[in-house]
DRENKE-448307 format. One record per residue (C-alpha): x, y, z; residue in three letters; residue number from 1. Coordinates in steps of 0.1 Angstrom, whole numbers. Last residue first. Layout:
BEGIN
PT    px    py    pz lodren fimi
PT     X     Y     Z    ALA  NUM
...
END
This chain:
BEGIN
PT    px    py    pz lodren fimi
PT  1178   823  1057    UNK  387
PT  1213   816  1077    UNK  386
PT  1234   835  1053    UNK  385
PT  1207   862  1044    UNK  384
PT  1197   876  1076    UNK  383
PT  1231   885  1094    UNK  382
PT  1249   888  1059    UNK  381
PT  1225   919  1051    UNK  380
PT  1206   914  1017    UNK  379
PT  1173   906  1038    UNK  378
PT  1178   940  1059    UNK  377
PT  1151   958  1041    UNK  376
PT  1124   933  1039    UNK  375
PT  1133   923  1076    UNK  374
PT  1121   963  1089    UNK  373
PT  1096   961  1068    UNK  372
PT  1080   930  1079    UNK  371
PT  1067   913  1049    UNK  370
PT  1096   886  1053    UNK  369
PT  1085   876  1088    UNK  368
PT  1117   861  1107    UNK  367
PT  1126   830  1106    UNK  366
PT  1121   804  1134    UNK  365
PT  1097   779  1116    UNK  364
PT  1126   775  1089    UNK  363
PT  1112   767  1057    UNK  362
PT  1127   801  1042    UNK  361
PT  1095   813  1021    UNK  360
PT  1067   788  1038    UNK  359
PT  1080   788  1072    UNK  358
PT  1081   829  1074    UNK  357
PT  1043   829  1064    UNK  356
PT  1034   805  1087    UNK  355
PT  1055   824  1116    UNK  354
PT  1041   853  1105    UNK  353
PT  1052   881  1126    UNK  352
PT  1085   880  1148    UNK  351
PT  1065   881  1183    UNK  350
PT  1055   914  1173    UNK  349
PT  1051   932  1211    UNK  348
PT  1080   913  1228    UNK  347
PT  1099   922  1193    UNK  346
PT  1089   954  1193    UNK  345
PT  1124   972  1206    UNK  344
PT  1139   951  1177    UNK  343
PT  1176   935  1187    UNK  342
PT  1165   900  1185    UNK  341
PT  1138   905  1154    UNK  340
PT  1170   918  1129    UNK  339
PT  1183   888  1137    UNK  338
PT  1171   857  1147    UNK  337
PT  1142   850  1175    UNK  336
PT  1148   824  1197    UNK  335
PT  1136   833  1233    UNK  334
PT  1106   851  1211    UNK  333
PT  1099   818  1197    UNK  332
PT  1095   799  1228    UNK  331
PT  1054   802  1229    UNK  330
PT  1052   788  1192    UNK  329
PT  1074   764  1194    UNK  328
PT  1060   752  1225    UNK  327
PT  1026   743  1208    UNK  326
PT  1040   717  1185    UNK  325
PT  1063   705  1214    UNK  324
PT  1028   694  1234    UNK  323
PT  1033   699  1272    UNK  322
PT  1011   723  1284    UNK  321
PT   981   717  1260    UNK  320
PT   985   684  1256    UNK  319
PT   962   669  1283    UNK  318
PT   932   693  1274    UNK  317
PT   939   688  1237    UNK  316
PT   940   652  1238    UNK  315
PT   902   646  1224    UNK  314
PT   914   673  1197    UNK  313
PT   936   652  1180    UNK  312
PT   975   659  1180    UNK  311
PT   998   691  1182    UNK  310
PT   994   696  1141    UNK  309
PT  1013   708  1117    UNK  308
PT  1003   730  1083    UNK  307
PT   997   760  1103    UNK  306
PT   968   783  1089    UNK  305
PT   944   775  1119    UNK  304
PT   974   784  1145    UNK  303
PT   985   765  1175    UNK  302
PT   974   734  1160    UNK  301
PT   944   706  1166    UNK  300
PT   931   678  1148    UNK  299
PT   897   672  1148    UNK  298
PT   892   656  1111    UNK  297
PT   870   692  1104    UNK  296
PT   908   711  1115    UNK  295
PT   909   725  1151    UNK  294
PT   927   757  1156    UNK  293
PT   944   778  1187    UNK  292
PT   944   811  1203    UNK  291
PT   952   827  1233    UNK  290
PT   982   812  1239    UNK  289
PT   993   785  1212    UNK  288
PT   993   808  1185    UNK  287
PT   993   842  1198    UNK  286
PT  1015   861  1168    UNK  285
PT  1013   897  1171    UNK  284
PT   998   919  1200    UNK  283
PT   974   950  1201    UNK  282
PT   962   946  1237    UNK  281
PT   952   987  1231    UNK  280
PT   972   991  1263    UNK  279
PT  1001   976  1251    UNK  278
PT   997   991  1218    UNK  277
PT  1000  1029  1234    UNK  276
PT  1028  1016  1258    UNK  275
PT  1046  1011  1224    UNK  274
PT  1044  1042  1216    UNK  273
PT  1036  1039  1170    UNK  272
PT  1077  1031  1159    UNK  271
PT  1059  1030  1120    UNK  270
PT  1076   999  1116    UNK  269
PT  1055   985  1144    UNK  268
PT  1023   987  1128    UNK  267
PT  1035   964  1093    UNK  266
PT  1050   939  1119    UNK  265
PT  1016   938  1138    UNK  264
PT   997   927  1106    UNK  263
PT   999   890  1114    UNK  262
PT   978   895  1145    UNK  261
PT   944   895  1130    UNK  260
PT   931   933  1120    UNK  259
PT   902   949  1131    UNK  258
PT   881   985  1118    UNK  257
PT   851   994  1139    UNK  256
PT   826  1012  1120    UNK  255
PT   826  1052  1127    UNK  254
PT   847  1059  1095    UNK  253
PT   868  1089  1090    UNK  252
PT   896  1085  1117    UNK  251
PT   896  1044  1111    UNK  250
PT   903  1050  1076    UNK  249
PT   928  1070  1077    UNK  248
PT   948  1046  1105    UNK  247
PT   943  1014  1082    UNK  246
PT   957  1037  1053    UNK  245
PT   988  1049  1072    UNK  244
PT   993  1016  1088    UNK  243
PT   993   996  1056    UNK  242
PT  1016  1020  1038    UNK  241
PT  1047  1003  1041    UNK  240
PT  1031   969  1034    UNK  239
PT  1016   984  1000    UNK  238
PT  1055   994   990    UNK  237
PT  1068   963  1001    UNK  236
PT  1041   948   981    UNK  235
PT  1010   928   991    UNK  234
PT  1008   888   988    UNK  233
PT   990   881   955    UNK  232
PT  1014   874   930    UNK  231
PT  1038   855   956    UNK  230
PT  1012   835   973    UNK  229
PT   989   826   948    UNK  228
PT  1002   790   946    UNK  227
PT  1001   788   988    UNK  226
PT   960   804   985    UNK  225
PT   952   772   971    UNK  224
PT   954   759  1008    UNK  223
PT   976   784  1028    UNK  222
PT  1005   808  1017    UNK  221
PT   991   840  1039    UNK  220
PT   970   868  1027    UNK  219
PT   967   893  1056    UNK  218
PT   932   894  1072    UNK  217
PT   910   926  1079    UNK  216
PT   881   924  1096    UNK  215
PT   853   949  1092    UNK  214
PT   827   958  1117    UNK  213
PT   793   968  1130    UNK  212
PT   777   967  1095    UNK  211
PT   748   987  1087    UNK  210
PT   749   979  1049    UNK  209
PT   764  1019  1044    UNK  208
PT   793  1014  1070    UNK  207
PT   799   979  1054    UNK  206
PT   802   996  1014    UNK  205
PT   822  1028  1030    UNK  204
PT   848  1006  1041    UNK  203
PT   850   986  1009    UNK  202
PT   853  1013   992    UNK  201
PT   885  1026  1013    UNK  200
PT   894   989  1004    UNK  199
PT   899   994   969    UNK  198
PT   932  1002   972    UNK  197
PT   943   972   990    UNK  196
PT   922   953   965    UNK  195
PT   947   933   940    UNK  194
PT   979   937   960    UNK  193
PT   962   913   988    UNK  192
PT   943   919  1021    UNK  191
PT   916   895  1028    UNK  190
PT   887   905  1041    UNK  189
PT   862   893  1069    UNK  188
PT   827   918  1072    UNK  187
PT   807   924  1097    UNK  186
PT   773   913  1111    UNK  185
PT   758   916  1146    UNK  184
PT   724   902  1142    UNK  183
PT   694   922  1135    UNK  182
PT   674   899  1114    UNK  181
PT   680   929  1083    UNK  180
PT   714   932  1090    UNK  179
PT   712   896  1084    UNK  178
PT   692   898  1050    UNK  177
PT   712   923  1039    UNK  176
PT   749   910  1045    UNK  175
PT   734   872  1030    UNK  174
PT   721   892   999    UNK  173
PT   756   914   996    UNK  172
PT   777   877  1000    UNK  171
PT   755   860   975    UNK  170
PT   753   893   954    UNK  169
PT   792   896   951    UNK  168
PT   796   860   944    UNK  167
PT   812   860   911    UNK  166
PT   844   837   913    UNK  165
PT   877   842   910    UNK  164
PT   886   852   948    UNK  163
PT   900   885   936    UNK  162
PT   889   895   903    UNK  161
PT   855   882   915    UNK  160
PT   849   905   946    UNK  159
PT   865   935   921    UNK  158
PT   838   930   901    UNK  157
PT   812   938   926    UNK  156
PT   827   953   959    UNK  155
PT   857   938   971    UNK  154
PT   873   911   992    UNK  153
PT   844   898  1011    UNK  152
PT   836   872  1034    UNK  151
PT   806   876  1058    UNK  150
PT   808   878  1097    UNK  149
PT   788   866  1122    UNK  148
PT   791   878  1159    UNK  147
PT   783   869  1192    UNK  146
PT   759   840  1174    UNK  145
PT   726   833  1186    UNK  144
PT   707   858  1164    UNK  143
PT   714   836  1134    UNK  142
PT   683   819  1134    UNK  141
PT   667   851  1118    UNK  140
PT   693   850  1090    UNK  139
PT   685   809  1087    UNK  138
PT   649   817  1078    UNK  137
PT   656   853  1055    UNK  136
PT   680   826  1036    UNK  135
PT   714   824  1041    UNK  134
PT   735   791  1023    UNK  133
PT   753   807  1002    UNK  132
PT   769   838  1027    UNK  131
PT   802   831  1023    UNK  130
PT   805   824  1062    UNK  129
PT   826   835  1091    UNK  128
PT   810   824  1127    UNK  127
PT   810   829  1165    UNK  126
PT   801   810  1188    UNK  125
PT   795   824  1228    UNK  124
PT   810   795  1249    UNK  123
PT   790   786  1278    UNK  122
PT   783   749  1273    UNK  121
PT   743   754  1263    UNK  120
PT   757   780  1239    UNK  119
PT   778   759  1223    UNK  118
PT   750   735  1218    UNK  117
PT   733   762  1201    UNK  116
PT   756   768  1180    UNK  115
PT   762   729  1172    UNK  114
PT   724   733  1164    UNK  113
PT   728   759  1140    UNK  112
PT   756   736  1121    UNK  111
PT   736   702  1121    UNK  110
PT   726   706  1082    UNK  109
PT   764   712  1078    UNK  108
PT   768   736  1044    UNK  107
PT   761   760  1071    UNK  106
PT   800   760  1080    UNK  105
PT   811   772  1043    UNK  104
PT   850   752  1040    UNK  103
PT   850   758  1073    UNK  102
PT   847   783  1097    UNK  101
PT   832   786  1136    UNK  100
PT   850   809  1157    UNK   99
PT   846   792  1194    UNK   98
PT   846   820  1223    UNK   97
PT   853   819  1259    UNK   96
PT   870   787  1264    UNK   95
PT   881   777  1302    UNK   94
PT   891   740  1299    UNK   93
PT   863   723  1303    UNK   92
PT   843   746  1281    UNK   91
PT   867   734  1250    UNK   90
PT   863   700  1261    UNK   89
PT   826   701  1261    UNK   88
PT   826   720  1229    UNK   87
PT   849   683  1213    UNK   86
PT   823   663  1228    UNK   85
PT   797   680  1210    UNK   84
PT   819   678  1176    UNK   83
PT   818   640  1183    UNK   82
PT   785   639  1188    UNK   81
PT   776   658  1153    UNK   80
PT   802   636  1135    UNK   79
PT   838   653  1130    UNK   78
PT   853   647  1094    UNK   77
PT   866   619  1082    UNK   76
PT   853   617  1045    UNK   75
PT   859   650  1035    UNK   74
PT   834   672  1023    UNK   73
PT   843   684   988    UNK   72
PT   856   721   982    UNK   71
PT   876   742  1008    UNK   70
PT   910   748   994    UNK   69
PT   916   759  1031    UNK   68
PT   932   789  1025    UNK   67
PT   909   799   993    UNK   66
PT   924   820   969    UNK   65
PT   906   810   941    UNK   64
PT   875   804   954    UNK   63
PT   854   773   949    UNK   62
PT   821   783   958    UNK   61
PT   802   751   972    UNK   60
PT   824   743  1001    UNK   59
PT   824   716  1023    UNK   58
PT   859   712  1041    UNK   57
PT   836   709  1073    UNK   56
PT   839   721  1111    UNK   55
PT   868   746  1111    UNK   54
PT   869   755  1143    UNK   53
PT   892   785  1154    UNK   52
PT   895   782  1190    UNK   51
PT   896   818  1215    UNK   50
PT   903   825  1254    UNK   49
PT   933   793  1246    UNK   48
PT   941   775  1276    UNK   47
PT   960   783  1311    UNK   46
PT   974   814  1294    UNK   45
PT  1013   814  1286    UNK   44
PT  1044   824  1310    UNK   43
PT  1033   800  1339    UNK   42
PT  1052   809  1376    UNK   41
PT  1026   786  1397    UNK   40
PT  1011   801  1433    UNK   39
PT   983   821  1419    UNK   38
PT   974   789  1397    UNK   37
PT   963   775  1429    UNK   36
PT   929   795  1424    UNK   35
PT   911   812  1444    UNK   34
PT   877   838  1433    UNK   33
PT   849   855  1449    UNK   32
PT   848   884  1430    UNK   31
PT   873   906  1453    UNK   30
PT   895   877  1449    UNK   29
PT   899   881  1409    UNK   28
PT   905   916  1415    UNK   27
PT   932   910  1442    UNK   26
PT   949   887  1416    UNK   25
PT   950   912  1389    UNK   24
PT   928   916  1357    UNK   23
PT   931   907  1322    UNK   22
PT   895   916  1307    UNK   21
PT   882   903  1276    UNK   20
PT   858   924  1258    UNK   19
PT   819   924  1239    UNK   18
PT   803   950  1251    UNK   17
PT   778   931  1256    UNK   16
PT   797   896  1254    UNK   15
PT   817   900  1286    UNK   14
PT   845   878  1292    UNK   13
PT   871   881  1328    UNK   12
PT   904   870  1328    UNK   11
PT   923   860  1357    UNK   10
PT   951   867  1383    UNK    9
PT   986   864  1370    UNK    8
PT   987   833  1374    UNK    7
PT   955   827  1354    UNK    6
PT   916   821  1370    UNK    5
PT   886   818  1346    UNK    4
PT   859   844  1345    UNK    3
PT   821   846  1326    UNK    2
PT   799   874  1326    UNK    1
END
């Protein structure tokens, strides 16, 4: 177990089960705990419970859709100490988990022992990989990490109609052989109008392999994924749906089914009881709260798929409270537009997408054009003569 105060009273990690717990003051006390944050009026966590790190743009796949456009290494990224210092920092501050990424993260000869290192400074690392680099050697090794998941957006041909590529049996050899070392595997795919009806086979596919879980990301315009953007992001139709098919499957299927935060919009347009998601912590954009990203040059956003960036990551302890990159995303709510302002889920939401909103009207402050409910009132004056 490890616990970090808040002003609200603290949050508490456990790895097995894996689960944050928000708990009150009094709870916090009852474990031994003060803090003088009890005595501050803060409306965002104390620092991020969660950091996407992308530690190398080194890729050897090449995907089409790739948000990164991970390929060649780039010359300025992170040295080994440097990335140490950087896990320090995070465990300074109170991080519970790092979500290693790249580009393909085991492309670094010094990735397992960065894991490790993690470890050693109280963070459980996570990781997302292609699966190239797993051998029955590196699978074993794997046993460190909370949680390793591999990409995949469809079973055989379909995985190359939709990242471009063929590496179906890369990613169904690395899913094997991990299974097979007993590690906690799963499986990260990306939504788009290309598999969204394939992904009931997908489902199947994991529960079959022995996966624990699947996570399901929204395609957003990022890296070469930006020029895909419009022929690949799903249709008003497929949005609609989303929470019907994500519901289905989650009734028939024993493997746990996740989505990142950019879905929320496409779960509130179904009016689900909103003390129902409240309880289930089922919240949309928390970039610059809970989470953050940190690029393979170290610099740091409140978001992995934002284009800005707060600073480098040796000033991310100082510039956490006062950095205006990071306030836009915790003031958002205090200016959302229309129809967001008036929506009983806004507080829930948090307007959707901001990256995907800043891309089509290049306003940070738009609302999320996938959402439904904004997809049908983008004709209205209200929407359509500021946006």
């Amino acid at each position: 177990m490890k616990a970090r105060c808040e002003p609200f009273g603290g949050i508490i990690s456990l790895e097995n089960p894996p689960a944050l717990l928000f708990v009150d003051k009094e709870f916090m006390k009852s474990l031994g705990y003060a803090s003088e944050l009890w005595n501050i009026k803060q409306t965002y966590l104390s620092a991020p419970t969660e950091v996407h790190f992308s530690i190398t743009n080194e890729c050897p796949m090449g995907c089409s859709n790739c948000y990164v456009a991970a390929g060649k290494k780039l010359p300025n990224e992170l040295t080994t100490d440097e990335l140490k210092k950087s896990i320090d920092l995070l465990s300074e501050m109170g991080v519970f988990h790092i979500a290693f990424g790249g580009g393909e993260p085991f492309a670094r000869r010094d990735f397992l022992e960065l894991a490790g290192y993690a470890r050693g400074a109280e963070i459980v690392p996570n990781v997302t990989t292609n699966g190239y680099y797993i051998t029955e050697e590196i699978a074993k090794r794997c046993r460190i990490f909370g949680q390793i998941n591999v990409s995949m957006d469809g079973i055989g041909k379909k995985y190359e109609e939709v990242r471009g590529i063929d590496g179906f049996k890369i990613a169904d050899r690395a899913i094997g052989l991990l299974v097979g070392a007993e590690c906690k595997v799963g499986i990260n795919c990306l939504i788009s109008r290309k598999n969204f009806d394939h992904l009931p086979e997908l489902v199947r596919y994991a529960e079959l392999k022995g996966c624990n879980e699947i996570m399901l990301l929204r395609f957003k315009p990022s890296g070469r994924g930006s020029k895909l953007y419009e022929k690949m992001k799903l249709t008003p139709e497929q949005n609609e749906r989303f929470f019907s098919l994500l519901r289905d499957l989650s009734l028939t299927h024993e493997i746990s089914i996740k989505t990142d935060c950019s879905f929320v919009p496409l779960i509130c347009y179904h009016e689900p009881e909103k003390e129902r998601l409240e309880f289930l912590s089922i919240s949309g954009c928390e970039g610059g709260n809970s989470l953050a990203g940190i690029t393979p040059t170290g610099k740091f956003s409140a978001c992995s798929f934002c284009r800005s960036s707060g600073g480098h990551i040796f000033e991310f302890k100082e510039k956490w409270h006062v950095s205006d990159h990071l306030k836009n995303f915790r003031k958002w709510i205090s200016r959302a537009p229309e129809p967001c302002k008036l929506c009983e889920y806004l507080s829930i939401c948090r307007g959707g997408c901001h990256v995907v909103a800043e891309f089509v009207f290049g306003d940070f402050f738009a609302p999320d054009p996938e959402c439904p409910k904004v997809n049908s009132s983008l004709n209205s004056t209200c929407v359509s003569s500021k946006f």
